[in-house]
C-alpha positions as CSV (number, residue, x, y, z in Angstrom):
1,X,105.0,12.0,-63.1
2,X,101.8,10.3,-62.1
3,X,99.7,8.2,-64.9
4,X,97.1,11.1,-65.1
5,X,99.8,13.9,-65.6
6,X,101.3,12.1,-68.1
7,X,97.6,11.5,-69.8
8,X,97.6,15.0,-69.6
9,X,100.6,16.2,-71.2
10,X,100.0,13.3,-74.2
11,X,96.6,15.2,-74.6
12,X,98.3,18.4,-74.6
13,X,100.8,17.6,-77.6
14,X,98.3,15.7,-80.0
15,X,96.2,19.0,-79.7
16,X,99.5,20.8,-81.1
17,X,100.0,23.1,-78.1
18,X,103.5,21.7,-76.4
19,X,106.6,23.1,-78.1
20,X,110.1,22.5,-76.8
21,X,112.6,25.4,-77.5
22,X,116.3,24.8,-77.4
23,X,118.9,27.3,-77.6
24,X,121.9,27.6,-75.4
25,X,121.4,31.9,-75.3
26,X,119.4,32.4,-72.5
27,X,118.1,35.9,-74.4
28,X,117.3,34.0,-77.4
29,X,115.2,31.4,-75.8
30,X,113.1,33.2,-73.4
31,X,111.9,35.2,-76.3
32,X,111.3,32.5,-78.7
33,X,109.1,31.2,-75.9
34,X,107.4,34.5,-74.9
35,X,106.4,34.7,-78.0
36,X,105.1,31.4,-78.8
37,X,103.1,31.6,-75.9
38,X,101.3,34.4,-76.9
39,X,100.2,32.5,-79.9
40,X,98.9,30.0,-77.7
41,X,101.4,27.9,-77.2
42,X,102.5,25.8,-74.3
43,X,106.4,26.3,-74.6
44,X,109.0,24.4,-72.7
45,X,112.8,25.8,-72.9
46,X,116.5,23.7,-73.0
47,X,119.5,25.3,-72.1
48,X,120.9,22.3,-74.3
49,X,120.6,19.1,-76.6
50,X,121.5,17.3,-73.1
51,X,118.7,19.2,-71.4
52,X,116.5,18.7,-74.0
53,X,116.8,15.2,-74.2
54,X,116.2,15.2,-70.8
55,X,112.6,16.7,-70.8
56,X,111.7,15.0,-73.8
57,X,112.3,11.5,-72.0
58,X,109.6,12.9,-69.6
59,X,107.2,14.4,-71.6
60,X,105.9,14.0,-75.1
61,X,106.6,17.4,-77.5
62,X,104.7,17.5,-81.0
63,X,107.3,20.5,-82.4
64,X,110.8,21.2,-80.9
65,X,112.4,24.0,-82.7
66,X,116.5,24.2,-81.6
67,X,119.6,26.4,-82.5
68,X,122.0,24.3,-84.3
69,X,125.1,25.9,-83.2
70,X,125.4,24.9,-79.4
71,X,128.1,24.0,-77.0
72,X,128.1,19.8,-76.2
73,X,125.4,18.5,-78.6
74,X,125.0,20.8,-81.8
75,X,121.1,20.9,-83.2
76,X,121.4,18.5,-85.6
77,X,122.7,15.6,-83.1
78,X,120.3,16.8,-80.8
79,X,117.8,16.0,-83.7
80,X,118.9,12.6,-84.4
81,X,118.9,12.1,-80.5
82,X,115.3,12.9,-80.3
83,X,114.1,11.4,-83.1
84,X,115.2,7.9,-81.9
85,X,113.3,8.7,-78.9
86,X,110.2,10.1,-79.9
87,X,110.2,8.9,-83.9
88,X,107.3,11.1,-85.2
89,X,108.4,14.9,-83.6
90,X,108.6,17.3,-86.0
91,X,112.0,19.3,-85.7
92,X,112.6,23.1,-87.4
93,X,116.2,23.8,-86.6
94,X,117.4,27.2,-86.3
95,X,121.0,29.0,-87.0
96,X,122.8,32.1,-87.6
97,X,125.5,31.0,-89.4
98,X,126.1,29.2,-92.9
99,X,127.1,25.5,-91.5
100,X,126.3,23.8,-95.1
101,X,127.3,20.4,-94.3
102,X,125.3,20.6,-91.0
103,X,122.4,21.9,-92.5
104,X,122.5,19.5,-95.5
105,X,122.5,16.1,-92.9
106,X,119.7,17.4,-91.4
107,X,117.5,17.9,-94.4
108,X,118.8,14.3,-95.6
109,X,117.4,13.2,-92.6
110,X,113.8,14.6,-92.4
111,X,114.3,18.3,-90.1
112,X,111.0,19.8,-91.2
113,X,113.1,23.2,-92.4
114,X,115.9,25.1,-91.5
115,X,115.4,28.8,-90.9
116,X,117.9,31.5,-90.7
117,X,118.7,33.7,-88.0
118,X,117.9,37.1,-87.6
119,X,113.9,36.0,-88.7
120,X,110.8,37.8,-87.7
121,X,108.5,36.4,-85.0
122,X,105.8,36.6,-87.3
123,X,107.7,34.1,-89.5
124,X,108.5,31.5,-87.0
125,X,104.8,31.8,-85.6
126,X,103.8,31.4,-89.4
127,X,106.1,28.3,-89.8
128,X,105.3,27.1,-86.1
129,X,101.3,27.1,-87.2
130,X,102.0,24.9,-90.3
131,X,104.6,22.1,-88.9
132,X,101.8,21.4,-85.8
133,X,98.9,21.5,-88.1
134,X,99.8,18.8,-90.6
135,X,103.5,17.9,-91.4
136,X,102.6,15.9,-94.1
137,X,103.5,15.3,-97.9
138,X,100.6,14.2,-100.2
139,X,102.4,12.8,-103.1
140,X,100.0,12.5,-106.4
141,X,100.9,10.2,-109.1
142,X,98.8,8.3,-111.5
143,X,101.3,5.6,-111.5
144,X,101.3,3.7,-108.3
145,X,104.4,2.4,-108.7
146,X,106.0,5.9,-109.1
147,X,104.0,7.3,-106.2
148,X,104.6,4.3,-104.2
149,X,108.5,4.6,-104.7
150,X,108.6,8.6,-103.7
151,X,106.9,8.2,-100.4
152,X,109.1,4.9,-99.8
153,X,111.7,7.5,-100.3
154,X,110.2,10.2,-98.3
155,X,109.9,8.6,-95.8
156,X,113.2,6.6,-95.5
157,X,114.4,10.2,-95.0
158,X,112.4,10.7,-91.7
159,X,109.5,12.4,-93.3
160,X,105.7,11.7,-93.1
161,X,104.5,11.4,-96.5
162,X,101.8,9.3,-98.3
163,X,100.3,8.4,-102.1
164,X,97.3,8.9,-103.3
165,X,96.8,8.2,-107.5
166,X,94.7,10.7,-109.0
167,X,93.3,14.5,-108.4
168,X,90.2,14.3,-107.4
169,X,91.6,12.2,-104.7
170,X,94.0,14.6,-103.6
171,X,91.9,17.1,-103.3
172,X,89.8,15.1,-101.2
173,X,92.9,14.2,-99.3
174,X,93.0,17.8,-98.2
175,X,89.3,18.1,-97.4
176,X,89.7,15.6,-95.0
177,X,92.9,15.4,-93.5
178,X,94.8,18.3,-94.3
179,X,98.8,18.4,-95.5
180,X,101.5,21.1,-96.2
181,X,103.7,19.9,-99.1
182,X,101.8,18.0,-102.4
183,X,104.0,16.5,-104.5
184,X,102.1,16.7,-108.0
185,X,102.4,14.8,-111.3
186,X,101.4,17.2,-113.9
187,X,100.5,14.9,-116.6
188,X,97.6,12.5,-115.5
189,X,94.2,11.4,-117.4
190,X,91.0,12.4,-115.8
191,X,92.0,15.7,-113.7
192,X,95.9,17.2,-114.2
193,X,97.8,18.4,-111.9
194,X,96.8,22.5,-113.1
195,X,93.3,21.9,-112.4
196,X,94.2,19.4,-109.2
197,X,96.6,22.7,-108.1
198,X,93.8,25.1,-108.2
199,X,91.3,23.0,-106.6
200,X,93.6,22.7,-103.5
201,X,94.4,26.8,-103.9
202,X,91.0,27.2,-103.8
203,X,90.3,25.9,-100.1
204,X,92.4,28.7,-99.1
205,X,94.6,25.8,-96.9
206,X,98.1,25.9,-96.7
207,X,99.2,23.3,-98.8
208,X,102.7,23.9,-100.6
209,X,102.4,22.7,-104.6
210,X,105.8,20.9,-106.0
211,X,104.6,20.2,-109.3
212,X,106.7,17.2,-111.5
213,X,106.3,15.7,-115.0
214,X,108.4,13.4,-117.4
215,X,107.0,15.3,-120.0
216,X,107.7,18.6,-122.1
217,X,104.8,20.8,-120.9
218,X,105.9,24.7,-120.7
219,X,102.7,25.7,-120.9
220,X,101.3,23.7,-117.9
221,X,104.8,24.3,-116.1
222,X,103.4,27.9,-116.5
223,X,100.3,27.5,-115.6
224,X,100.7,25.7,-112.6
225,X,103.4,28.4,-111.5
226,X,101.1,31.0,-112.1
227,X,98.2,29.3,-109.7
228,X,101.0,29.1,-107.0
229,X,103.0,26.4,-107.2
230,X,106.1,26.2,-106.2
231,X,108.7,24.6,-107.9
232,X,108.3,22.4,-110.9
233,X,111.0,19.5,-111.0
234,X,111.5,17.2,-114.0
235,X,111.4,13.1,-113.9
236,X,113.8,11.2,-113.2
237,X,115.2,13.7,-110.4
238,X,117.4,13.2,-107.5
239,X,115.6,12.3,-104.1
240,X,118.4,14.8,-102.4
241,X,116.7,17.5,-104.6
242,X,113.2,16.6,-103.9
243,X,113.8,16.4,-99.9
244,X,115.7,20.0,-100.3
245,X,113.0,21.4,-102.1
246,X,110.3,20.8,-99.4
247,X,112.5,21.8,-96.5
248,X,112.7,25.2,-98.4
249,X,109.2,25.2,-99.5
250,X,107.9,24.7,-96.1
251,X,110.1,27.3,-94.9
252,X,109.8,29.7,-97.8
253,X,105.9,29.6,-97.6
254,X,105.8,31.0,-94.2
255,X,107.4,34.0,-95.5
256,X,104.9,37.5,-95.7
């Protein structure tokens, strides 16, 4: 590859168009890719993690989406394999079949979602759209050291994530830069997360709302529910839970 193709096919991934497709059935694949492409996608295939590895050596990918359950190199070490050589590709993972332990080392370790086989093109164009736009969490907290901390966490686990410490800020966050998941402190002084929630609803983006609070607030638990949000967990939670929540979320809101 000469130093202006491979200008060129940089260019072509920041702009979100290059997806890399991996699935050992050859039926399978060629699908996932005819469709993509009618999105507007530029869509290379894998036979295999090997294969795969292989292309993505030679060309930079902003989105692979692979089949976990392959011969050689399942999905999920074909993830891990991947991400040590291209540290900021965004990885769905795909799978017809239950493989808990599988699926749960992958979510530990920052796979964007996990989406079950049979699923509707629609659905993985809908999920494909979000993971290129901005695969980002905005987390909101008026205490910086609590903020601070989740991201720290967030992003241990292989995911891109940031702080920002009040609503208005958010908000702004989304105006500017865009994200998918916000992680949202429902208690804070100036602007709560209810009001922050429906200021971000009402840019009609597509940002995911996982609401939190240390407090006892039912009725703002409610509220926030009822403008969208979706899940409310309570401090001090698990980081597992947390990460497992917006690999469902960002799966989950693609659905419809």
């Amino acid at each position: 590859m000469t130093g202006g193709q491979a200008m060129q096919v940089q260019e072509a991934a920041q702009r979100g168009k290059r997806v890399l497709v991996i699935d050992d059935e050859e039926g399978m694949r060629v699908t996932l890719a005819a469709s993509l492409e009618l999105e507007g996608y530029e869509v290379v295939e894998a036979k295999d993690g090997i294969h795969a590895l292989e292309l993505v050596r030679q060309q930079a990918f902003t989105l692979v989406i692979s089949d976990i359950r392959m011969p050689g190199l399942n999905g999920v070490e074909t993830f891990r394999e991947l991400k040590r050589i291209q540290p900021e590709l965004t990885v769905v993972l795909m799978t017809a079949f239950a493989l808990e332990r599988l699926i749960e080392e992958a979510i530990a370790e920052g796979v964007y979602t996990v989406i079950h086989k049979p699923f509707s093109m629609d659905h993985l164009a809908r999920i494909v759209a979000r993971a290129v736009d901005s695969p980002a969490v905005l987390v909101v907290d008026d205490i910086p050291k609590v903020a601070d901390s989740i991201v720290a966490v967030l992003r241990a686990a292989g995911l891109s994530a940031l702080a920002v410490h009040d609503g208005r800020a958010a908000v702004q966050h989304v105006v500017e830069r865009g994200i998918d998941v916000c992680v949202l402190d429902l208690v804070m002084p100036d602007q709560d997360g209810v009001t922050t929630c429906a200021q971000m609803r009402g840019l009609k983006k597509r940002v995911t709302v996982i609401a939190m609070t240390g407090h006892a607030v039912p009725e703002m638990v409610s509220a926030i529910m009822s403008k969208g949000g979706y899940a409310c967990l309570h401090k001090p939670f698990d980081a597992r839970e947390l990460i497992h929540t917006i690999a469902r979320a960002r799966g989950d809101a693609a659905q419809g």
